[in-house]
PyMOL Python script that loads the backbone (N, CA, C, O; Angstrom):
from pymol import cmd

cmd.read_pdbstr("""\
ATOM      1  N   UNK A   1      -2.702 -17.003  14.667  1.00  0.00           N
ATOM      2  CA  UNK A   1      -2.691 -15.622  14.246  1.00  0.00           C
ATOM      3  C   UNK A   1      -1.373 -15.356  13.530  1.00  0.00           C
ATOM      4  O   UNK A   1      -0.380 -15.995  13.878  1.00  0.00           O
ATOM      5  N   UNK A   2      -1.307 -14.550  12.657  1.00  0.00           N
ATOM      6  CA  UNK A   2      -0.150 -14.064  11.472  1.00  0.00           C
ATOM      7  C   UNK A   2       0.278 -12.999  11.512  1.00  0.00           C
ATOM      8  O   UNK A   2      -0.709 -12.344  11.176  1.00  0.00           O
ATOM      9  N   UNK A   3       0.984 -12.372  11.666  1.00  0.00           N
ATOM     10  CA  UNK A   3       1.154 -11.037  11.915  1.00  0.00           C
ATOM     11  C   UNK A   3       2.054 -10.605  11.051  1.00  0.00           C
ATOM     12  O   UNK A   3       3.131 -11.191  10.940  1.00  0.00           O
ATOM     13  N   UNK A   4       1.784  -9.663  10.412  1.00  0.00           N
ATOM     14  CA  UNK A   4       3.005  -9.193   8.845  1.00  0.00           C
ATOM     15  C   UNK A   4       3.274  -8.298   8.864  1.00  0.00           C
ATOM     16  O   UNK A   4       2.246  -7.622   8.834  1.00  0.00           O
ATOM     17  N   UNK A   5       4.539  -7.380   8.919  1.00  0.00           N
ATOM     18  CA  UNK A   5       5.068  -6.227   8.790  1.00  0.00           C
ATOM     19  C   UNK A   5       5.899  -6.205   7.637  1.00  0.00           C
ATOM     20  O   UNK A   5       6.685  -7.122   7.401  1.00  0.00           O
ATOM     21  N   UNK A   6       5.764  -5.172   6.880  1.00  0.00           N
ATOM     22  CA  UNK A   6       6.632  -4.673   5.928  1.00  0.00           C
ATOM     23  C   UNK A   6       7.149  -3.269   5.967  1.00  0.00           C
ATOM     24  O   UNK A   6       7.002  -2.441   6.865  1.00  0.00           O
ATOM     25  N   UNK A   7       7.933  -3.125   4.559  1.00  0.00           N
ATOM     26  CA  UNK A   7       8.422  -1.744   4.806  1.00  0.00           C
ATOM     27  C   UNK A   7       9.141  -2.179   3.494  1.00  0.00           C
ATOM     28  O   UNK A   7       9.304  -3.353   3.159  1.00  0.00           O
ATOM     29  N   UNK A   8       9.625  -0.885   2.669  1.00  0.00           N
ATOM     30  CA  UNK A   8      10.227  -1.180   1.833  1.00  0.00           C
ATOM     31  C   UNK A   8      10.775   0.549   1.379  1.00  0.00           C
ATOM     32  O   UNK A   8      10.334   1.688   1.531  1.00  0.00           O
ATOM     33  N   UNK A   9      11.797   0.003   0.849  1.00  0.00           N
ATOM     34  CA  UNK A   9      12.707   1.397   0.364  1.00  0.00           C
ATOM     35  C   UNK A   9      12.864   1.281  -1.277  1.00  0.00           C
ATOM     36  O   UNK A   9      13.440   0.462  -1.992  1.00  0.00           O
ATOM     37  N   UNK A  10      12.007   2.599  -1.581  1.00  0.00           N
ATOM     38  CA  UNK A  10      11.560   2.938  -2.969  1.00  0.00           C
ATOM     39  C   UNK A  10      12.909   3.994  -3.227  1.00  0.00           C
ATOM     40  O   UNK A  10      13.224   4.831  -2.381  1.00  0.00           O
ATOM     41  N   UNK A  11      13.695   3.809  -4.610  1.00  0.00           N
ATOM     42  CA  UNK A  11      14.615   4.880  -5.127  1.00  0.00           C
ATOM     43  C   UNK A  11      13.300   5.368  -6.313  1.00  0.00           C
ATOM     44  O   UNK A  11      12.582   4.590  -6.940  1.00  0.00           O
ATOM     45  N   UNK A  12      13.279   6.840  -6.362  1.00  0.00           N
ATOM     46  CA  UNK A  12      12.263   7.091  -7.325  1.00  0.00           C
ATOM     47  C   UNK A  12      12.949   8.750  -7.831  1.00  0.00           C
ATOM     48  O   UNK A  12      13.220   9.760  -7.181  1.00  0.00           O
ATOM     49  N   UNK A  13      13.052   8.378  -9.397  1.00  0.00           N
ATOM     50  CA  UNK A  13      13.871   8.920 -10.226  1.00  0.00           C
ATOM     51  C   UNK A  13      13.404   9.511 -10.923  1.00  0.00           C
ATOM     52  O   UNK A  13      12.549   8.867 -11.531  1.00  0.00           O
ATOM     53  N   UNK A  14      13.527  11.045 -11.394  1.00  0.00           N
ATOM     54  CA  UNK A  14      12.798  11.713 -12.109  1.00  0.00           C
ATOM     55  C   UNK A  14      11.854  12.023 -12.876  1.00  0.00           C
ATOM     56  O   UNK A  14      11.539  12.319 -14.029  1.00  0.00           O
ATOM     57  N   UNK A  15      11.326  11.769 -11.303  1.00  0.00           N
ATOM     58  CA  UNK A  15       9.385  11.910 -11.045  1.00  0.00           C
ATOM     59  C   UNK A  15       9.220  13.924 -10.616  1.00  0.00           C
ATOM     60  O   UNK A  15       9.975  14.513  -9.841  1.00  0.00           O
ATOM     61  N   UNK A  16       8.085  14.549 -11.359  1.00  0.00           N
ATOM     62  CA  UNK A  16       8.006  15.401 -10.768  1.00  0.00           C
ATOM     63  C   UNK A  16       7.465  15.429  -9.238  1.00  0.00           C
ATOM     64  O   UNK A  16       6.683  14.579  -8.812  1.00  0.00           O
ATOM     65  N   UNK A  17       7.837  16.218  -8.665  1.00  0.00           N
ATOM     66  CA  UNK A  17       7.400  16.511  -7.275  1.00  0.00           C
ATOM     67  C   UNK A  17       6.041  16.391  -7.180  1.00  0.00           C
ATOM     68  O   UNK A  17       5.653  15.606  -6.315  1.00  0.00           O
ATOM     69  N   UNK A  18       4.859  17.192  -8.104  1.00  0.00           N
ATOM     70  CA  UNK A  18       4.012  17.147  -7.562  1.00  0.00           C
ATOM     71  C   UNK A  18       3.347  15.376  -7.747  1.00  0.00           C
ATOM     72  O   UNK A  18       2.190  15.000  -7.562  1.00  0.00           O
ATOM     73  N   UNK A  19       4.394  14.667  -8.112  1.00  0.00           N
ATOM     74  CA  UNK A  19       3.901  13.121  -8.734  1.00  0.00           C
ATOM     75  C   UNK A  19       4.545  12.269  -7.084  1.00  0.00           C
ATOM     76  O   UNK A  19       4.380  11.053  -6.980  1.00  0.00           O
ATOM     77  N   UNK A  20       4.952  12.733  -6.407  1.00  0.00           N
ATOM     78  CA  UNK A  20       5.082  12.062  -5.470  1.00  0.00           C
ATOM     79  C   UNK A  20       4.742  11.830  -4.244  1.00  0.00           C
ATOM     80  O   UNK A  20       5.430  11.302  -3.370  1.00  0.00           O
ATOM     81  N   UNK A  21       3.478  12.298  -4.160  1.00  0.00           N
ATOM     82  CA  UNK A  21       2.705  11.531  -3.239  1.00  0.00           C
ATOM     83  C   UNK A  21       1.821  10.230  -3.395  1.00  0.00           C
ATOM     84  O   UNK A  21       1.451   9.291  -2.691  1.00  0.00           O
ATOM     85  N   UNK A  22       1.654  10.763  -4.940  1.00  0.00           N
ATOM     86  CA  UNK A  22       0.650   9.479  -5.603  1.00  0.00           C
ATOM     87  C   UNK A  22       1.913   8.235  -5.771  1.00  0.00           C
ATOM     88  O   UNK A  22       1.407   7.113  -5.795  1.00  0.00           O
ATOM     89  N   UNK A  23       3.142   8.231  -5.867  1.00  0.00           N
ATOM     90  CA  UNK A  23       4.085   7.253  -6.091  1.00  0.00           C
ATOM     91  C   UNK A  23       4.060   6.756  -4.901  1.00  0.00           C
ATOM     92  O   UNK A  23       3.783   5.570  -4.725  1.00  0.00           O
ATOM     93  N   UNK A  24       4.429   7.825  -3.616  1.00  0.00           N
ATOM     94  CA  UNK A  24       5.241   7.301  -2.391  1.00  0.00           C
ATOM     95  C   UNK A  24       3.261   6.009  -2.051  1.00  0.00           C
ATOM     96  O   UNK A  24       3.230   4.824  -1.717  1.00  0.00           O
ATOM     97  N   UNK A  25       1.949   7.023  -2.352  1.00  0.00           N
ATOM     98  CA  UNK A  25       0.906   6.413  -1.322  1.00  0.00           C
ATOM     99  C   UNK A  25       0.279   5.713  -2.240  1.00  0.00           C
ATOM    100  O   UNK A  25      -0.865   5.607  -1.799  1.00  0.00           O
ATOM    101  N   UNK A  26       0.360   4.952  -3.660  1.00  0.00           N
ATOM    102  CA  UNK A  26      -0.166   4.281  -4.504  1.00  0.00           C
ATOM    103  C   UNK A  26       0.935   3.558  -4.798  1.00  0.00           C
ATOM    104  O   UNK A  26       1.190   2.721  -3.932  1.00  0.00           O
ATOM    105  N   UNK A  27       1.592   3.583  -5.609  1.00  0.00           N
ATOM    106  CA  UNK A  27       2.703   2.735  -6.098  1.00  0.00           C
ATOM    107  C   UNK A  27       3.587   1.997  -5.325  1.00  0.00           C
ATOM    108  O   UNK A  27       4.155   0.930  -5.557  1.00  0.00           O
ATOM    109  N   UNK A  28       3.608   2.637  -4.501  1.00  0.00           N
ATOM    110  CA  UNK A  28       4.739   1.560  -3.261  1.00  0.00           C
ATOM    111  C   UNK A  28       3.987   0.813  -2.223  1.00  0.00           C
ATOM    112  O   UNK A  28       4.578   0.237  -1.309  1.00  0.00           O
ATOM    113  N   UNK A  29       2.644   0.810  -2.348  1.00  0.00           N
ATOM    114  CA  UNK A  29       2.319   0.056  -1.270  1.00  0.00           C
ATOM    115  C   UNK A  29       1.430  -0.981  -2.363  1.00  0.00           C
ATOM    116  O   UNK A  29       0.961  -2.000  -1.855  1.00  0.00           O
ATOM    117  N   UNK A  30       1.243  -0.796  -3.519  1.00  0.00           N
ATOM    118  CA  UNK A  30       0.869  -1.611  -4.380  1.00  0.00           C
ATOM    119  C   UNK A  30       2.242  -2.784  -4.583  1.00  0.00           C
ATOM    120  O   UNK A  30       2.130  -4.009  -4.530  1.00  0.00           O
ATOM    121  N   UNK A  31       3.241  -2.170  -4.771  1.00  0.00           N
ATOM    122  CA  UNK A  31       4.268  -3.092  -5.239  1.00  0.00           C
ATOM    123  C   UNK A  31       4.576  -4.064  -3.380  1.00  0.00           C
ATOM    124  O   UNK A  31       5.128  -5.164  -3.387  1.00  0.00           O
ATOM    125  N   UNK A  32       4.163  -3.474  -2.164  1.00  0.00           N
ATOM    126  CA  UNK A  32       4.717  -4.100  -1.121  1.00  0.00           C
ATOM    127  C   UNK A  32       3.762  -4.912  -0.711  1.00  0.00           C
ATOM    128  O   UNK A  32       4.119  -5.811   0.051  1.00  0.00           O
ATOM    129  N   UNK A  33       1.823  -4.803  -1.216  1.00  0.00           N
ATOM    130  CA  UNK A  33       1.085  -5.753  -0.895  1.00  0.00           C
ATOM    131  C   UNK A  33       1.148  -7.297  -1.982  1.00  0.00           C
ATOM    132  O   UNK A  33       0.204  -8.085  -1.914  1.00  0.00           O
ATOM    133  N   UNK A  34       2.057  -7.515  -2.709  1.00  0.00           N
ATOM    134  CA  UNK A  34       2.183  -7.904  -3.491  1.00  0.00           C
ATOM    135  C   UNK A  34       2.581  -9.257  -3.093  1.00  0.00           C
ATOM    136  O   UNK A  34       2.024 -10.348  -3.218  1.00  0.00           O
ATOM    137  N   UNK A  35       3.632  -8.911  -2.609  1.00  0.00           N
ATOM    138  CA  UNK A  35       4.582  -9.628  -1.250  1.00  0.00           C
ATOM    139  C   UNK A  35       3.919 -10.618  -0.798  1.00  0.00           C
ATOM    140  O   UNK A  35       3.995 -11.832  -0.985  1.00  0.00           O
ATOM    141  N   UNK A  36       2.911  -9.619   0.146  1.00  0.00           N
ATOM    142  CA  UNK A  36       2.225 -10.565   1.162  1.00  0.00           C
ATOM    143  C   UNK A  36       1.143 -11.146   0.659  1.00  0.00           C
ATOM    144  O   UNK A  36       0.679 -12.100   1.284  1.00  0.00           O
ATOM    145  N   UNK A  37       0.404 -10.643  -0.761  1.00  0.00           N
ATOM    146  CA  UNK A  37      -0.679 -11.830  -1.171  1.00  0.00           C
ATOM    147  C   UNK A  37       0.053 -12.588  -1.848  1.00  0.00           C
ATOM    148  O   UNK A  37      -0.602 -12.604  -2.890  1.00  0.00           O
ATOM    149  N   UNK A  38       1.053 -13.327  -2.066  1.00  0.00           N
ATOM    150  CA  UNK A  38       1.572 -14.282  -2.537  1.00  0.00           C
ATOM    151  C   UNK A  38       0.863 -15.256  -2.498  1.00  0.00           C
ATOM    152  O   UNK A  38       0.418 -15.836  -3.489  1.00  0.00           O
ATOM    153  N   UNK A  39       0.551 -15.741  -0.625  1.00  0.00           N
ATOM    154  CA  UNK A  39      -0.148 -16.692  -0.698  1.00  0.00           C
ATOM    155  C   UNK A  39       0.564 -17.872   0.435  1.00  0.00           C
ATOM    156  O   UNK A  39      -0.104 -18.471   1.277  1.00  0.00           O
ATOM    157  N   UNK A  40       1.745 -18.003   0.276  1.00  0.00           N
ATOM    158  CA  UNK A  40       2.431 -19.493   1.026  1.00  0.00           C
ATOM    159  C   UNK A  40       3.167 -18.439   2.460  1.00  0.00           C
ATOM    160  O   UNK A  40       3.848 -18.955   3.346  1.00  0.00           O
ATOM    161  N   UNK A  41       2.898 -17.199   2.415  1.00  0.00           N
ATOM    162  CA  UNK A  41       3.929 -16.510   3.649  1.00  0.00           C
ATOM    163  C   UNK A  41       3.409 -17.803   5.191  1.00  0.00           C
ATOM    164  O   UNK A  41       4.208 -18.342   5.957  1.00  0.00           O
ATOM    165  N   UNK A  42       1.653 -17.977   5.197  1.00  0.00           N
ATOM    166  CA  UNK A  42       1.353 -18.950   6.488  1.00  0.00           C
ATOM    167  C   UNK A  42       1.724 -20.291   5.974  1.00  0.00           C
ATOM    168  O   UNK A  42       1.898 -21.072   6.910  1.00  0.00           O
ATOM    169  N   UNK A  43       1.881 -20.753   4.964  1.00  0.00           N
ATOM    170  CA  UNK A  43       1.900 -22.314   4.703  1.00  0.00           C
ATOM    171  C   UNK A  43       3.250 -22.423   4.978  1.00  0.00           C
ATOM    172  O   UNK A  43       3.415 -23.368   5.749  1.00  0.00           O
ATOM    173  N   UNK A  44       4.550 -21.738   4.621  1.00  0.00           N
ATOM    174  CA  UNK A  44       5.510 -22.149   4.850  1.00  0.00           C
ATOM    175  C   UNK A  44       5.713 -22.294   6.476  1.00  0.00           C
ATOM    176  O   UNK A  44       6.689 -22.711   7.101  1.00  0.00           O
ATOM    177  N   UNK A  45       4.420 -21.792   6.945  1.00  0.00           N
ATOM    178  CA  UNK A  45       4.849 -22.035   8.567  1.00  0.00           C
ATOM    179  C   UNK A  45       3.947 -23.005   9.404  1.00  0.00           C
ATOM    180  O   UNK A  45       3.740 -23.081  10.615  1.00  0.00           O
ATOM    181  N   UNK A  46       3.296 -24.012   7.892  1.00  0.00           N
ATOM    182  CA  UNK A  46       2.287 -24.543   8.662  1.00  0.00           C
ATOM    183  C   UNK A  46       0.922 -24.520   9.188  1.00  0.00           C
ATOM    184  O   UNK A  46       0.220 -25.188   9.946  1.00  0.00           O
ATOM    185  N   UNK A  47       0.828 -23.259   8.324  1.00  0.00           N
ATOM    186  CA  UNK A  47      -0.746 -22.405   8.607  1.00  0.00           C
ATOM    187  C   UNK A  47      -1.490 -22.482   7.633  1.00  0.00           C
ATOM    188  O   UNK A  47      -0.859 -22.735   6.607  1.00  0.00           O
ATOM    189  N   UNK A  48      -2.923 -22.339   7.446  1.00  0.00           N
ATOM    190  CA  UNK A  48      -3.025 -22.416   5.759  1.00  0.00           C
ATOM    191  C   UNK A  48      -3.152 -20.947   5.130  1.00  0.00           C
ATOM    192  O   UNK A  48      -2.755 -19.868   5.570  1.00  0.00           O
ATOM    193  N   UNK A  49      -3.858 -21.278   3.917  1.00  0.00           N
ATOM    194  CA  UNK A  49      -2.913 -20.518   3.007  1.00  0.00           C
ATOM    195  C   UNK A  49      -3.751 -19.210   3.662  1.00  0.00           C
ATOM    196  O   UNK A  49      -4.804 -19.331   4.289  1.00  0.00           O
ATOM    197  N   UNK A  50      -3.008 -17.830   3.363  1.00  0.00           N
ATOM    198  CA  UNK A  50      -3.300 -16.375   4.293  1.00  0.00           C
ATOM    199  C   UNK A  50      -3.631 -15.815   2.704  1.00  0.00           C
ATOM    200  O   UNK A  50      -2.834 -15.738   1.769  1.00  0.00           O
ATOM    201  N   UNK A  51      -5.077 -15.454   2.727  1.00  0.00           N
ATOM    202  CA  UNK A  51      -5.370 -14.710   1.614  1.00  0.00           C
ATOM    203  C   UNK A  51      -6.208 -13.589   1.763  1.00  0.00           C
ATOM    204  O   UNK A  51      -7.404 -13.714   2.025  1.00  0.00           O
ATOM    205  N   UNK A  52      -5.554 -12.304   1.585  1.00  0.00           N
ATOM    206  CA  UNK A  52      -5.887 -10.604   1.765  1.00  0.00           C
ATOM    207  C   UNK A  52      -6.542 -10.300   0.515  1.00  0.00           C
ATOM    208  O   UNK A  52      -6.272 -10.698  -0.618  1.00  0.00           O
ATOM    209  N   UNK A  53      -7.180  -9.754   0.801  1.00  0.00           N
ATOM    210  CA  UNK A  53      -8.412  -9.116  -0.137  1.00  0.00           C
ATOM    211  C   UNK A  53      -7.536  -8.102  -0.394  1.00  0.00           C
ATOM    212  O   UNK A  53      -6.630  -7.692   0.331  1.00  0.00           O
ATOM    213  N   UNK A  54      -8.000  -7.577  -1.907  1.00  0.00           N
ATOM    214  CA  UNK A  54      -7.087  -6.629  -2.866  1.00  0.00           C
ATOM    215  C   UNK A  54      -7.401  -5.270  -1.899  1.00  0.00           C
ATOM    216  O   UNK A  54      -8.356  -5.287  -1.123  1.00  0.00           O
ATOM    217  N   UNK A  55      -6.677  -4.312  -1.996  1.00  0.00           N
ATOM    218  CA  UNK A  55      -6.603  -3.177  -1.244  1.00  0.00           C
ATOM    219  C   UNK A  55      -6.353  -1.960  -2.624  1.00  0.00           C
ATOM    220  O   UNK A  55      -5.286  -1.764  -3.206  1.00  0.00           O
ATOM    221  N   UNK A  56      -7.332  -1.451  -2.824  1.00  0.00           N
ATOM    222  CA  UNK A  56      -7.406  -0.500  -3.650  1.00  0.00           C
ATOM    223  C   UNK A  56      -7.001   0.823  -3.317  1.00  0.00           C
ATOM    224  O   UNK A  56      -7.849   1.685  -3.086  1.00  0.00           O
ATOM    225  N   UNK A  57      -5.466   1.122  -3.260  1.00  0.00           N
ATOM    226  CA  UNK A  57      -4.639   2.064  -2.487  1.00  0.00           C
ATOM    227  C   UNK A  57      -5.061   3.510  -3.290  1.00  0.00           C
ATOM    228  O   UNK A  57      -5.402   4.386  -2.494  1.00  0.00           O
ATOM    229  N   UNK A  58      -5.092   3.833  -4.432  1.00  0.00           N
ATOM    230  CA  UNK A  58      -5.663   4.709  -4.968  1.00  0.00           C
ATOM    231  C   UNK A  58      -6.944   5.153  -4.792  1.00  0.00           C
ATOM    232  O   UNK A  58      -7.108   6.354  -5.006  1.00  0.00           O
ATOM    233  N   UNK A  59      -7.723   4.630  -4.520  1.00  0.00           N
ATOM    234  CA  UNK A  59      -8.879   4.902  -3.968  1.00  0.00           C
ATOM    235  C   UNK A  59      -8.860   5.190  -2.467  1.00  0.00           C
ATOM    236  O   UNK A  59      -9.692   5.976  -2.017  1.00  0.00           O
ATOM    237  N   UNK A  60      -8.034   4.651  -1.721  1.00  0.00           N
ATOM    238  CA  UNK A  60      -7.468   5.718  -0.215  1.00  0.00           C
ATOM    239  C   UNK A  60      -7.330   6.849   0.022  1.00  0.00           C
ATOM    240  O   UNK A  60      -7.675   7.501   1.007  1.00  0.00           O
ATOM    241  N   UNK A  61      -6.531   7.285  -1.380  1.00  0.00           N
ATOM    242  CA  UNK A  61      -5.168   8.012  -1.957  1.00  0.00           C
ATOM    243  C   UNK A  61      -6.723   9.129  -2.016  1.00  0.00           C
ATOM    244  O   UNK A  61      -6.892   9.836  -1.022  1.00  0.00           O
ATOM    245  N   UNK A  62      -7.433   9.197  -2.799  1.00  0.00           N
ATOM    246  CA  UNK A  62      -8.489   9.927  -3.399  1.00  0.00           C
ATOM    247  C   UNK A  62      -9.391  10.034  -2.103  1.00  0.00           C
ATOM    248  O   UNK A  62      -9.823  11.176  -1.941  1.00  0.00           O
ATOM    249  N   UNK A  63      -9.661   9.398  -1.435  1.00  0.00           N
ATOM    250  CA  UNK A  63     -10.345  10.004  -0.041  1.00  0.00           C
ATOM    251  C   UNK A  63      -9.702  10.552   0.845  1.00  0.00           C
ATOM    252  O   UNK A  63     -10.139  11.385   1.639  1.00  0.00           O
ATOM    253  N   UNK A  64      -8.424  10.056   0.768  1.00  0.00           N
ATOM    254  CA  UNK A  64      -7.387  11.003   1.647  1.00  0.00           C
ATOM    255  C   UNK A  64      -7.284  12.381   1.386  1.00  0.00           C
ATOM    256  O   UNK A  64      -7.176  13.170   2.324  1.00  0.00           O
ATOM    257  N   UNK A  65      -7.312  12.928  -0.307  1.00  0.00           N
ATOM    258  CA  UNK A  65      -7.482  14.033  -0.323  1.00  0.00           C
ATOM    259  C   UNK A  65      -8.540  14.753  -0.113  1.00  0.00           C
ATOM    260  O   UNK A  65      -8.543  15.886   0.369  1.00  0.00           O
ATOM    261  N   UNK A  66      -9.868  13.862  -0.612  1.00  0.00           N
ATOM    262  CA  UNK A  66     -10.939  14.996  -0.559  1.00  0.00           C
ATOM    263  C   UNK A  66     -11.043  15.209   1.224  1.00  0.00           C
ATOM    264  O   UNK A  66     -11.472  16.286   1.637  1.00  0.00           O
ATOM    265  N   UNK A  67     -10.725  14.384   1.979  1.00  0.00           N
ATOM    266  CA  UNK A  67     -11.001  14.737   3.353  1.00  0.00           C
ATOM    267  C   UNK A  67      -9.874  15.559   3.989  1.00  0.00           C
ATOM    268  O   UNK A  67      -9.668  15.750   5.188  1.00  0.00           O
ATOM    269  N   UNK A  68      -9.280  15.946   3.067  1.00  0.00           N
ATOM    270  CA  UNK A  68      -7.935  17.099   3.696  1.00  0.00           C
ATOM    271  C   UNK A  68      -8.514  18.441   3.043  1.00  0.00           C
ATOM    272  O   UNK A  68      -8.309  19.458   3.706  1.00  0.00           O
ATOM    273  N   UNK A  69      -9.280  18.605   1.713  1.00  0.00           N
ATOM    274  CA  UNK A  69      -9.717  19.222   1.233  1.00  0.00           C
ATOM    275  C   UNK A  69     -10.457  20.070   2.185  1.00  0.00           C
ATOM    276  O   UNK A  69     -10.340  21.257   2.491  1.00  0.00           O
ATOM    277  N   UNK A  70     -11.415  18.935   2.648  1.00  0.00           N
ATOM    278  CA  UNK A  70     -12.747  19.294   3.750  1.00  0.00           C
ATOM    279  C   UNK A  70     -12.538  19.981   4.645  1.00  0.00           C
ATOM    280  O   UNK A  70     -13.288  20.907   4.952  1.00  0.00           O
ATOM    281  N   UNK A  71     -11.484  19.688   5.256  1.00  0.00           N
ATOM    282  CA  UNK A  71     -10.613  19.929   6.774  1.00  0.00           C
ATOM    283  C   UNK A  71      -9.900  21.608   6.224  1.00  0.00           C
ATOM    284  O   UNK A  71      -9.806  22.608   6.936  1.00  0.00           O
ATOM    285  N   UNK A  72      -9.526  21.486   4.927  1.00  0.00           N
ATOM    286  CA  UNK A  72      -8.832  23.120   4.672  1.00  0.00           C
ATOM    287  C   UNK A  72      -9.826  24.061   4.848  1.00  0.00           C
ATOM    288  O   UNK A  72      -9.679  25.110   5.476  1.00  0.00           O
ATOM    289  N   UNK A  73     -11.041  23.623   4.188  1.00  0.00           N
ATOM    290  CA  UNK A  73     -12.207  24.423   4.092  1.00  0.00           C
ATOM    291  C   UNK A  73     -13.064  25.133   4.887  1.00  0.00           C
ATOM    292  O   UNK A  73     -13.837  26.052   4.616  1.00  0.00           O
ATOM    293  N   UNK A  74     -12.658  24.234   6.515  1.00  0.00           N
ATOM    294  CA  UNK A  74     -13.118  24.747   7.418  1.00  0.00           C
ATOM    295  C   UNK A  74     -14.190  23.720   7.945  1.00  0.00           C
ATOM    296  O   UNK A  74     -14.870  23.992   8.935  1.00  0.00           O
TER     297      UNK A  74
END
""", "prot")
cmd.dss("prot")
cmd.show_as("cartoon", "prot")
cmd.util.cbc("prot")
cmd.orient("prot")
């Protein structure tokens, strides 16, 4: 078993406000799954190779809202 944690610290520079949720919940977790599909993170430990299916964070991003939408609505 493999277990992967990340985290990463985004500087993000004159972005409007209302542009930063789609940065902080699309763009930064696009640039941090990146990382981990590399590919060799288990081989360098002897494991074979660890391969994650693409994660279409924008499309999260877009159900995340309409279901907050839902929830405002009552």
């Amino acid at each position: 078993m493999v277990e992967l944690q990340q985290a990463g610290i985004f500087e993000i520079a004159g972005a409007a406000p209302e542009k930063l949720p789609i940065l902080l919940e699309v763009r930064c977790p696009d640039n941090l799954i990146a990382f981990a599909r590399r590919g060799d993170l288990g081989v360098k430990g002897g494991l074979p190779q660890l391969l994650i299916d693409p994660v279409n964070f924008h499309a999260c991003y877009t159900q995340k809202l309409r279901t907050d939408e839902r929830q405002a609505q009552g």
